[in-house]
Backbone as CSV, one residue per row, in Angstrom:
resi,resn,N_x,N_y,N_z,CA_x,CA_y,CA_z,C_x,C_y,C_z
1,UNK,-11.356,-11.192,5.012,-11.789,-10.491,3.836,-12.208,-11.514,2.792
2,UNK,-13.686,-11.198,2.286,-13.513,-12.299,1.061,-13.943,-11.439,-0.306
3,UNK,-13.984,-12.241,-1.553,-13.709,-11.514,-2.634,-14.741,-12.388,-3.120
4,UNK,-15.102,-11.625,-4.771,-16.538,-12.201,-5.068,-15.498,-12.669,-6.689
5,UNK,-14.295,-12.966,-6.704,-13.500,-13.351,-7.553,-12.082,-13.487,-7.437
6,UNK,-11.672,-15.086,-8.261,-10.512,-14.876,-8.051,-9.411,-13.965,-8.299
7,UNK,-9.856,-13.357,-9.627,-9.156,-12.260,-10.082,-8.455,-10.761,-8.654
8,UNK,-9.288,-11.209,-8.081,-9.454,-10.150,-6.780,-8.483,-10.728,-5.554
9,UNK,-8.974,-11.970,-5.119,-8.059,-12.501,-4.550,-6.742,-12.177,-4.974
10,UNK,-6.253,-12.672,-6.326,-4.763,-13.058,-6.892,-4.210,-11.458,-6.619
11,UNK,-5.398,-10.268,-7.025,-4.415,-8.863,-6.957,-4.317,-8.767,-5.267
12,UNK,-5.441,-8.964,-4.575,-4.762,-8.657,-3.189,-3.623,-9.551,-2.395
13,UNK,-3.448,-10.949,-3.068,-2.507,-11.329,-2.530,-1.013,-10.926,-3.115
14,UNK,-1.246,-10.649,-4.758,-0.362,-9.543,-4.367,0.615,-8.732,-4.156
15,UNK,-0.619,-7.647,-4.039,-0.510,-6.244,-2.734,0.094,-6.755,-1.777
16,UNK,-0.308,-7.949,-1.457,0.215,-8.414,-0.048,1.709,-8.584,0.050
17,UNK,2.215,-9.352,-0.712,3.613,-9.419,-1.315,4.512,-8.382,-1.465
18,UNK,3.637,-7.621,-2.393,4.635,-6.057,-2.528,4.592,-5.611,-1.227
19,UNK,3.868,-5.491,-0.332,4.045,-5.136,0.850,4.767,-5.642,1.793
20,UNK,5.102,-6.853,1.514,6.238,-7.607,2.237,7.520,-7.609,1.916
21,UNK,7.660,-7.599,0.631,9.133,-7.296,-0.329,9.864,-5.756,0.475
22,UNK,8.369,-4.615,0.299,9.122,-3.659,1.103,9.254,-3.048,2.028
23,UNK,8.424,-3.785,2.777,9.021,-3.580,4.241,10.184,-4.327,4.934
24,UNK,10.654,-5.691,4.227,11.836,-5.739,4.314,13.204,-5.064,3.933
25,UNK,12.766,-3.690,2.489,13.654,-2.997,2.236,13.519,-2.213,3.019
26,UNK,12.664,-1.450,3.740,12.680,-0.535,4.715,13.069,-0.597,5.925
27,UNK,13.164,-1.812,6.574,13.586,-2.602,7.434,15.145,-2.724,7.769
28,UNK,15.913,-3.041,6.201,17.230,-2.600,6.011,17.774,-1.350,6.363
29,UNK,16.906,-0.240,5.745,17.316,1.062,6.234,17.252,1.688,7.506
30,UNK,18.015,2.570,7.848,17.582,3.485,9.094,17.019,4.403,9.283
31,UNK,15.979,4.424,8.103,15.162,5.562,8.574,14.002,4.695,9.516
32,UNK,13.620,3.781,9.635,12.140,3.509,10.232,12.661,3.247,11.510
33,UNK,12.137,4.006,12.787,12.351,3.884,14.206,12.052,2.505,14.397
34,UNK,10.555,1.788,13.768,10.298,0.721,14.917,9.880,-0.173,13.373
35,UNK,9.391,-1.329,14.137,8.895,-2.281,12.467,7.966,-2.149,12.235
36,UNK,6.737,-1.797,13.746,5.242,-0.937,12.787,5.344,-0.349,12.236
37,UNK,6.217,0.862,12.447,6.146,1.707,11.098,6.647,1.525,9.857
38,UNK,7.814,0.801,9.516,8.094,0.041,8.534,7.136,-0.588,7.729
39,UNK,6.662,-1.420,8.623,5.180,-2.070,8.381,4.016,-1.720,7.753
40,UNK,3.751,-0.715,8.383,2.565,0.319,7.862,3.003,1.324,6.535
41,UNK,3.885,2.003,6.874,4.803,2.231,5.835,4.315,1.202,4.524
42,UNK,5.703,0.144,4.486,5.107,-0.658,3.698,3.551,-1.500,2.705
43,UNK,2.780,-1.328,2.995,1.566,-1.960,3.400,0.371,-0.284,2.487
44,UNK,0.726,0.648,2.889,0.586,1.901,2.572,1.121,2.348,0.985
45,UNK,2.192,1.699,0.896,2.948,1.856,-0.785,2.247,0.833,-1.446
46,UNK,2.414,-0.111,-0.741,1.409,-1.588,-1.472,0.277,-0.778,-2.565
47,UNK,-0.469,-0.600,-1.815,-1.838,0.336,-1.796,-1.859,1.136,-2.754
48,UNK,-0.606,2.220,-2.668,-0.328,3.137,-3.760,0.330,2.904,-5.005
49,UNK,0.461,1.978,-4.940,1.009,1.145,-6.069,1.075,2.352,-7.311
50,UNK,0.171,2.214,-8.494,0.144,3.239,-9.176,0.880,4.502,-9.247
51,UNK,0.077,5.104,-7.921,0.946,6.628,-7.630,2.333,6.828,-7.599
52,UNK,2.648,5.717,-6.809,4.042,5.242,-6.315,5.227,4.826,-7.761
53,UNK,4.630,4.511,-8.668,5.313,4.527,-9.883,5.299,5.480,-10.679
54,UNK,3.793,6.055,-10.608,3.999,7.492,-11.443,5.503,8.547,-10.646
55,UNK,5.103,8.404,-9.094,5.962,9.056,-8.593,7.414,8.684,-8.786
56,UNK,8.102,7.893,-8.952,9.263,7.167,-8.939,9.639,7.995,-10.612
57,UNK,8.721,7.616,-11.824,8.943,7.871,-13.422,9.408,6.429,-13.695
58,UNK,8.617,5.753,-13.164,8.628,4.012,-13.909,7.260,4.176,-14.775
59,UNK,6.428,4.948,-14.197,4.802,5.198,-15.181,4.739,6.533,-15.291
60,UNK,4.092,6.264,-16.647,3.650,7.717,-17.098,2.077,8.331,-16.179
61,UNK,1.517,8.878,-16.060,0.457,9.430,-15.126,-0.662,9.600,-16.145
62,UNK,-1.630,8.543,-15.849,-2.609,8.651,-16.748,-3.385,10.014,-17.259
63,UNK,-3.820,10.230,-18.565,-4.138,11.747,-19.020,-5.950,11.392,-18.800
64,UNK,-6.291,12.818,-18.523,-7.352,13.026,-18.142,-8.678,12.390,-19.350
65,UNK,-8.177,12.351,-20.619,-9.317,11.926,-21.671,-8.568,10.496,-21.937
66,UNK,-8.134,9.881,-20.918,-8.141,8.345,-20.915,-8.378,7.734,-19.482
67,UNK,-9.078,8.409,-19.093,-9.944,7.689,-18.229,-11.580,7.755,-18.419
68,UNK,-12.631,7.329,-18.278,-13.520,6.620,-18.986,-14.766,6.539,-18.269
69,UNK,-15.656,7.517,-18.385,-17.032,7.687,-17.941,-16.968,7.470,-16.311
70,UNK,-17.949,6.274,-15.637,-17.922,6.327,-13.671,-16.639,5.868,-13.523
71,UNK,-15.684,5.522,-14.494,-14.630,4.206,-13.987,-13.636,5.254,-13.474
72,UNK,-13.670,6.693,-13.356,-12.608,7.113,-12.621,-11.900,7.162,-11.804
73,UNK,-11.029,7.167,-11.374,-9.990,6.970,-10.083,-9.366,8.137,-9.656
74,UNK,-9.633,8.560,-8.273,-8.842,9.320,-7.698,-7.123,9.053,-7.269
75,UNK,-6.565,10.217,-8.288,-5.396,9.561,-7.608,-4.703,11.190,-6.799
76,UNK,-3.464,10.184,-6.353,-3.479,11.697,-5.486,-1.853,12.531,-6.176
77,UNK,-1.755,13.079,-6.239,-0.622,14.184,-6.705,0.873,13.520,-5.788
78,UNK,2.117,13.832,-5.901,3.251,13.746,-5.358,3.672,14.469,-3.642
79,UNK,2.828,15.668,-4.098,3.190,15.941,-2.728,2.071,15.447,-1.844
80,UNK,0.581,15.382,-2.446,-0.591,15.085,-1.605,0.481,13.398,-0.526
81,UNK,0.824,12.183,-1.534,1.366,11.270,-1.099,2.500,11.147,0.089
82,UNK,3.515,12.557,-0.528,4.390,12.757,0.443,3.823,13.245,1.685
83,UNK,2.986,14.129,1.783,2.283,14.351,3.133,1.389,13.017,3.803
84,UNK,0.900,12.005,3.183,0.692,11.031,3.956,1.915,10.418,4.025
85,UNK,2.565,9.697,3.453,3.883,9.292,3.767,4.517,9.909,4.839
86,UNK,4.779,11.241,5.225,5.411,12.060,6.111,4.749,11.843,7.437
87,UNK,3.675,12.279,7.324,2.200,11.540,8.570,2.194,10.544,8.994
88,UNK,2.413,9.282,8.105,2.575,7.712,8.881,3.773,7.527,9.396
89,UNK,4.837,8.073,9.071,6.176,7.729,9.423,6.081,8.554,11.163
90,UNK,5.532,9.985,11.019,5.951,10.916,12.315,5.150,10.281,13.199
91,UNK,3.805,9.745,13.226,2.527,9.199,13.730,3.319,7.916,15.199
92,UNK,3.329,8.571,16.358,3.711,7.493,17.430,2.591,6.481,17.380
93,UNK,0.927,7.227,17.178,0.439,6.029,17.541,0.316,4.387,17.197
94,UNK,1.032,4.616,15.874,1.175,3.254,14.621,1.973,2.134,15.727
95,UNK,2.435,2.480,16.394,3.531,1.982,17.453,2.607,1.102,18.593
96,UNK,1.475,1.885,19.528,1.056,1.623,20.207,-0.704,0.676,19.670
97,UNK,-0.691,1.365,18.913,-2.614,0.720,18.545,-1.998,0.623,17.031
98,UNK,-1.701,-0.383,16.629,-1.934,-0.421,14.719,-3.226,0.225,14.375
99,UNK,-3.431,0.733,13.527,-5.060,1.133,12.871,-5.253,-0.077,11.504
100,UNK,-3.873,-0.324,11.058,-4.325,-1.399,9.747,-4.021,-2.768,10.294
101,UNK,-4.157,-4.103,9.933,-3.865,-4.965,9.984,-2.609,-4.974,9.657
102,UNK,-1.637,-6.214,10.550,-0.238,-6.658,9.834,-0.211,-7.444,8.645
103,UNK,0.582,-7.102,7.964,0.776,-8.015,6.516,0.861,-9.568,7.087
104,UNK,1.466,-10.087,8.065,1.906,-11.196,7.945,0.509,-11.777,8.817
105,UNK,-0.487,-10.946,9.392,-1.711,-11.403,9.643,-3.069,-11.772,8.675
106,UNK,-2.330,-10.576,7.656,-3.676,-10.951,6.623,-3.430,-11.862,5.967
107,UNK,-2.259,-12.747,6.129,-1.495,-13.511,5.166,-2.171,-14.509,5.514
108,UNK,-1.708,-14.814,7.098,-2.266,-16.250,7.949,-3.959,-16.405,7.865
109,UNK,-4.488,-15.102,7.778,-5.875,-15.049,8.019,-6.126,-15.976,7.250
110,UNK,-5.908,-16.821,5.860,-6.907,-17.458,4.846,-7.864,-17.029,4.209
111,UNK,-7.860,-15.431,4.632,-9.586,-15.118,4.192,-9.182,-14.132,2.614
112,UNK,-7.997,-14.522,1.782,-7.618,-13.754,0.874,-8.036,-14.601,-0.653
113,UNK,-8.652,-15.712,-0.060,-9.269,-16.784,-1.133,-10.319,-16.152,-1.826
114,UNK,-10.991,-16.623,-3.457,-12.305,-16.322,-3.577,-13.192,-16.773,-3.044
115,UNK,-14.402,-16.009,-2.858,-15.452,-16.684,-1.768,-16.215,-17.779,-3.034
């Protein structure tokens, strides 16, 4: 992956981090059958970052007349999240074929530099 700034780099590496921090907490627990899914799991919250705090009540949920002409962002609701969350966790195939990259691959990759 390359980035047309460092600013870009520094946030995806990171994403990358938060994604590693918790998939080692998930890892601890017994809910995750295997470590792909942990993994993916993890890696998936990374991502949601935002939502994931609105959801928690560490952030307030941005109001509709403070967001700002094209710059809008879809975000997704609590339960919309919990139903993907629920989906990646039940999902055998995460097990057999990853669909995302591993964290600790995009790490090694090098390609998280600015171009």
């Amino acid at each position: 992956m390359t980035f047309t700034s460092k600013a870009e780099a520094d946030a995806y590496d990171k994403m990358l981090d938060m994604a590693d921090a918790l998939q080692t907490l998930l890892q601890a627990s017994t809910l995750m059958a295997t470590e792909q899914q942990a993994e993916s799991l993890a890696l998936y919250l990374a991502q949601q970052k935002d939502e994931l705090l609105v959801a928690l009540g560490a952030k307030k949920a941005p109001t509709k007349g403070a967001q700002k002409g094209s710059e809008q962002t879809a975000t997704l609701s609590v339960d919309e999240m919990t139903d993907q969350v629920t989906e990646l966790v039940a999902s055998d195939d995460s097990v057999d074929a990853p669909i995302e990259p591993t964290i600790k691959s995009l790490k090694k990759s090098g390609k998280t530099e600015a171009a």
